[in-house]
LUMKOLLO-416701 format. One record per residue (C-alpha): residue number from 0; chain; x, z, y. Coordinates in steps of 0.1 Angstrom, whole numbers, plus 5000, padded with zeros to 4 digits. Each point is the difference from the previous one (the first is absolute). Layout:
% residues N
DRENNU     i   ch      X      Z      Y
DRENNU   NUM    A      X      Z      Y
...
This chain:
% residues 261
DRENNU     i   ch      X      Z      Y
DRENNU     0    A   5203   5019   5117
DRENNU     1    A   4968   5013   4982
DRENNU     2    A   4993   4992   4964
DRENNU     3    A   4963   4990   4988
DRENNU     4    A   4990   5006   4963
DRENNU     5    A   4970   4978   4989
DRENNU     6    A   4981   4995   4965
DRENNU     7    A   4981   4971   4988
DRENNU     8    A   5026   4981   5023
DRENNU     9    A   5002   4971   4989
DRENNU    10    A   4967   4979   5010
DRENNU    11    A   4968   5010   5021
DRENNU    12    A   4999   5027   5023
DRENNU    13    A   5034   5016   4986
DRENNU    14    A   5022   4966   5003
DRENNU    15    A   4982   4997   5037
DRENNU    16    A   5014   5033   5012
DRENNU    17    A   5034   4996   4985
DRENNU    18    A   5003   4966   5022
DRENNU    19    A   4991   5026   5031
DRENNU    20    A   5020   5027   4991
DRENNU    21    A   5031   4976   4996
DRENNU    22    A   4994   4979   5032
DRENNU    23    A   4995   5030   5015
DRENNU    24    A   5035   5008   4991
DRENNU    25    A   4993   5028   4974
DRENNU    26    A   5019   5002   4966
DRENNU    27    A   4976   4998   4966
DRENNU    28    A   4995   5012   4967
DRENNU    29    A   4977   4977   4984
DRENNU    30    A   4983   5012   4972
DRENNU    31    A   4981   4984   4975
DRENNU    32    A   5000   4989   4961
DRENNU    33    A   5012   4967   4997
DRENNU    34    A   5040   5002   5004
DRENNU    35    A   5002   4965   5010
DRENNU    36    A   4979   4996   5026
DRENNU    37    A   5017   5029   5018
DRENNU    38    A   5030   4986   4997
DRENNU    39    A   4991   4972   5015
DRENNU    40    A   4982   5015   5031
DRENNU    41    A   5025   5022   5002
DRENNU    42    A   5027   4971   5007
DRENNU    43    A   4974   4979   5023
DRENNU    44    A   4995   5031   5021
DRENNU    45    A   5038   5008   5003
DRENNU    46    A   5009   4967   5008
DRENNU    47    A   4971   4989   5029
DRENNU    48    A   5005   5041   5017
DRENNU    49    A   5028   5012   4994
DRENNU    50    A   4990   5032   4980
DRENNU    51    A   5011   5019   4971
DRENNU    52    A   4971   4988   4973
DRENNU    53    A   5003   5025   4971
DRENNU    54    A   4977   4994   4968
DRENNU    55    A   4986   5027   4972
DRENNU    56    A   4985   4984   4975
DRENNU    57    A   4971   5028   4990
DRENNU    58    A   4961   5000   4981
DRENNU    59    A   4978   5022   5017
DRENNU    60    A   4982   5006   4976
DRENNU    61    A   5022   5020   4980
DRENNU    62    A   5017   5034   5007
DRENNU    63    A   5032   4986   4993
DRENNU    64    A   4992   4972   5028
DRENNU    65    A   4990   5025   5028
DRENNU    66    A   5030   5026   4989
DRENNU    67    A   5028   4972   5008
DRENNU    68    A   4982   4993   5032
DRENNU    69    A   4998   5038   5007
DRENNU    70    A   5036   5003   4990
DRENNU    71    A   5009   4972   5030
DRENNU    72    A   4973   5017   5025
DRENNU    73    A   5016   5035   4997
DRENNU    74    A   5043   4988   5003
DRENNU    75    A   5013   5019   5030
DRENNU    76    A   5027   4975   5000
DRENNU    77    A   4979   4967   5007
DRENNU    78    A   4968   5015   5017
DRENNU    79    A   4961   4979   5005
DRENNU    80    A   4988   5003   5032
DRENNU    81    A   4970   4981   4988
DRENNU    82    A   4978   4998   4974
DRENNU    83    A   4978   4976   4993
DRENNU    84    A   4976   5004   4966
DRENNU    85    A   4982   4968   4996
DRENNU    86    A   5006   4991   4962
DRENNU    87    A   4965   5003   4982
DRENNU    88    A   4976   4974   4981
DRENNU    89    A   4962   5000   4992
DRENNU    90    A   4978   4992   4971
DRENNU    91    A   4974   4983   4986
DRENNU    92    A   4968   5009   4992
DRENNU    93    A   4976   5027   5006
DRENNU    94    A   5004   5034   4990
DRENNU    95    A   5002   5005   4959
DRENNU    96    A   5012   4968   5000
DRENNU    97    A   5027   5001   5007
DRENNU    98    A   5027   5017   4975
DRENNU    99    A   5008   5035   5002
DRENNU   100    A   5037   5000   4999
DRENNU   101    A   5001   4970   5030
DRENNU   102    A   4980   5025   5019
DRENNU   103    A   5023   5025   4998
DRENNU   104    A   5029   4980   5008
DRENNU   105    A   4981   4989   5032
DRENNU   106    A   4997   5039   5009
DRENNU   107    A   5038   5004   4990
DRENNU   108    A   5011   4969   5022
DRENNU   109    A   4977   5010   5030
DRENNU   110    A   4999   5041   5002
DRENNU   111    A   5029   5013   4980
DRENNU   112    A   5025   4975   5013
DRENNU   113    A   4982   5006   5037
DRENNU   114    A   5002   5038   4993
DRENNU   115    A   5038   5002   4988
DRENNU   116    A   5015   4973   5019
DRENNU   117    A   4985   5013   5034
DRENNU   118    A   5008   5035   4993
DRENNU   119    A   5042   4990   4983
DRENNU   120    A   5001   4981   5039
DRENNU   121    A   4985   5024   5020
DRENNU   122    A   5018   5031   4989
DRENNU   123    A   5034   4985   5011
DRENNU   124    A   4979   4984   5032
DRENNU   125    A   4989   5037   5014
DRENNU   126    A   5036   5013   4994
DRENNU   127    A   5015   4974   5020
DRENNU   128    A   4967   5003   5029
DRENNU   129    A   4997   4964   5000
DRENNU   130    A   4982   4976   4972
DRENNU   131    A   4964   4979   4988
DRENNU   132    A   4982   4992   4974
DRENNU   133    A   4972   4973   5001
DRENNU   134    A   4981   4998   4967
DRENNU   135    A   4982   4968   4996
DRENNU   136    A   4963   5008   4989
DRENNU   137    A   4969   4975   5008
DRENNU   138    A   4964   4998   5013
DRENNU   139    A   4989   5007   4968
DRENNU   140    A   5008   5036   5007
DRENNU   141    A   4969   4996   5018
DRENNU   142    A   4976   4988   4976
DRENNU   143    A   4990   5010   4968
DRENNU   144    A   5021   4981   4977
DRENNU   145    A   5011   5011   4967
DRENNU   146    A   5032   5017   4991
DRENNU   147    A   5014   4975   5025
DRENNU   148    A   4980   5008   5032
DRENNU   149    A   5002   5038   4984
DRENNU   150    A   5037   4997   5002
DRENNU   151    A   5005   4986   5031
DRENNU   152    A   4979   5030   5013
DRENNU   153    A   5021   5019   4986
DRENNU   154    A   5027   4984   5018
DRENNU   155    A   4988   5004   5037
DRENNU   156    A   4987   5036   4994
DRENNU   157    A   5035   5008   4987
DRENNU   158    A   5023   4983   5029
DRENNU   159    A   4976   5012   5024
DRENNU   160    A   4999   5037   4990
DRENNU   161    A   5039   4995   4993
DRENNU   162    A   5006   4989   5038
DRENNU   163    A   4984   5029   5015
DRENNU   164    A   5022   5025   4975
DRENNU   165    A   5029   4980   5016
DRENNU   166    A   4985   5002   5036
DRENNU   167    A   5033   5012   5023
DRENNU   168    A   5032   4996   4974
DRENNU   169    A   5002   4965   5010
DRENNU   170    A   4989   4984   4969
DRENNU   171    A   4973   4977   5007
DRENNU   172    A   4976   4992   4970
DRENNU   173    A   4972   4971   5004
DRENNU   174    A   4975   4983   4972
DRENNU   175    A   4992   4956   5006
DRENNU   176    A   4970   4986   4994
DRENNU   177    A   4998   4961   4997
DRENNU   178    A   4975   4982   4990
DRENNU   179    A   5006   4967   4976
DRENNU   180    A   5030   4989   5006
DRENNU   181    A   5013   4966   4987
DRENNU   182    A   5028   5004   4977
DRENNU   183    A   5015   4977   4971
DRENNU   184    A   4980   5028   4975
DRENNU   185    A   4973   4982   5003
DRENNU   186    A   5010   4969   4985
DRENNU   187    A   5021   5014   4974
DRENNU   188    A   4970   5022   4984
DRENNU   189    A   4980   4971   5000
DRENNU   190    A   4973   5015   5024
DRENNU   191    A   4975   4979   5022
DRENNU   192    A   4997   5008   5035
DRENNU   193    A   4975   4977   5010
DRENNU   194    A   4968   5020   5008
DRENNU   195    A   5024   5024   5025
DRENNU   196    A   4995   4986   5036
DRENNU   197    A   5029   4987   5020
DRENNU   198    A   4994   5023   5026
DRENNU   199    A   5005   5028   4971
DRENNU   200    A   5037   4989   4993
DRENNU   201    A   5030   5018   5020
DRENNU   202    A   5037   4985   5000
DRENNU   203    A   5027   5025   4985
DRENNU   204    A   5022   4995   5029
DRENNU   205    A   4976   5013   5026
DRENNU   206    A   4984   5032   4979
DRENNU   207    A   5035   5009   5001
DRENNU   208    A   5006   4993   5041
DRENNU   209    A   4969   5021   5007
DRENNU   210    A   5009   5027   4970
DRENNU   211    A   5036   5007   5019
DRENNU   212    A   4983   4998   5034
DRENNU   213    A   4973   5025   4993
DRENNU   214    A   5025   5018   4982
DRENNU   215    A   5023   5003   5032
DRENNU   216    A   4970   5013   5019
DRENNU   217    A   4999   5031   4974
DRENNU   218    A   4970   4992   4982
DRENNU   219    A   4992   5014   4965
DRENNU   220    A   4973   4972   4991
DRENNU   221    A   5003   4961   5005
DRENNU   222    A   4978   4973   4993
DRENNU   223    A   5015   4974   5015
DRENNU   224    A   4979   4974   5014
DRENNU   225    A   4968   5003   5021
DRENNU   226    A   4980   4984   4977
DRENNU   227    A   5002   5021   4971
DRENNU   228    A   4999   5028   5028
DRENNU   229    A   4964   4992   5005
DRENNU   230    A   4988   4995   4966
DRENNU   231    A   5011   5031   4992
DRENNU   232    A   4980   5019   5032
DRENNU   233    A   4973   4981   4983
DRENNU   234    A   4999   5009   4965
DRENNU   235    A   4992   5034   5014
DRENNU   236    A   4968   4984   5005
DRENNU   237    A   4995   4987   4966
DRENNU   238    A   4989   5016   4969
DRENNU   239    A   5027   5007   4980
DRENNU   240    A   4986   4990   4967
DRENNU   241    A   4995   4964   5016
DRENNU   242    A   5039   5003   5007
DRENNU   243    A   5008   5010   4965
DRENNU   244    A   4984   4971   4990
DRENNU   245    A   5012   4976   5018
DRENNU   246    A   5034   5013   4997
DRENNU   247    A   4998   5000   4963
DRENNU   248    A   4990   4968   4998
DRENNU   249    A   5028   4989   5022
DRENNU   250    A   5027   5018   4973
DRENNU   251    A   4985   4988   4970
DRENNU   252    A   5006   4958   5012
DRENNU   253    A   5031   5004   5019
DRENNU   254    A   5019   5021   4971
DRENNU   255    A   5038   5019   5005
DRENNU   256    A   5015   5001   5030
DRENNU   257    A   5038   5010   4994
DRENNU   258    A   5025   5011   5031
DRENNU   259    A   5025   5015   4974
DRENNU   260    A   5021   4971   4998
């Protein structure tokens, strides 16, 4: 039986693919901050699949977070077959705004922890021939958006440049782009969502359906969901200072975003 790491795993996108990967029949590691909460998804999972549901309480955000989950990525005695790195939040306000050191721990949360965590899996991965890594990024990789869009960039052009190094050891590497995905985030940072469009809003549960399927099918880049497919071929027609703005103007009302749990 395989064994699936995630971060940020206990709401959104990361709680959606550990309730795949367990129905699926895969054994977790759920990682995120809140020790509780893991403990309690990690019982609810056991009990309705069947799995093993291990937990590592860990903040991404500090290097002594990413070195314990680096220390479980890399034990030859219990190895990941899959990692998942969705655990990240957004911020705020426009840029200068917003404070220095909570832009730096975005950066640490969303490229260091990316850049370690994929590489700790991998390694082990290549030696066995077999492994994947799917790093959660977003359509605002697309669009001039602040340190967040900047990171998310960052992100894709990583797992995408990473996935050709890894072409032919078996180790398959792919970046997801969702759009705005309903989560309970929004409600706890006190952000409105009103001027979004329903049309706009994606369900966690079926990112993650489309994520693993385009995944299967050796893809290195998903957006899952035709919509967002097509507003993306079309912001190639659009200025992109009239997409900075209106993305900006998007992150300044609707505030954080955490997936770290």
């Amino acid at each position: 039986m395989t064994t699936a790491l995630i971060t940020g795993a206990t709401a959104g996108i990361g709680a959606a693919f550990a309730r795949r990967l367990a129905r699926d029949g895969h054994n977790v590691v759920l990682v995120a901050r809140d020790r509780a909460r893991l403990e309690r998804q990690a019982a609810e999972l056991h009990d309705q699949h069947g799995i093993e549901a291990a937990l590592l309480a860990a903040d991404l955000s500090t290097d002594e977070g990413i070195a314990s989950v680096e220390e479980r990525l890399t034990d030859p005695t219990h190895p990941i077959d899959l990692l998942i790195n969705n655990a990240g939040f957004g911020l705020k306000g426009s840029y200068l705004d917003v404070p220095m050191a909570d832009e730096l721990r975005m950066l640490k949360v969303h490229c260091e922890a990316v850049l370690r965590l994929t590489s700790a899996a991998a390694g082990p991965m290549r030696e066995r021939g077999r492994g994947g890594v799917i790093n959660v990024a977003s359509v605002a990789a697309f669009v001039p958006r602040g340190t967040y869009g900047a990171s998310k960039s960052w992100v894709v052009q990583f797992s995408q440049g990473a996935a050709r190094d890894l072409a032919g050891t078996g180790v398959r590497l792919m970046a997801l782009c969702p759009g705005f995905v309903r989560t309970e985030f929004h409600e706890r940072a006190g952000m409105g969502t009103g001027s979004i469009p329903d049309w706009m809003w994606l369900d966690a549960d079926r990112v993650v359906d489309a994520a693993l399927k385009d995944f299967g099918r050796g893809k290195n880049l998903s957006v899952p969901d035709p919509r967002y497919k097509a507003l993306l071929g079309a912001t190639k027609l659009v200025p992109r200072g009239a997409l900075g703005g209106l993305s900006t103007r998007a992150g300044r009302k609707y505030g954080p975003r955490r997936e770290n749990g």
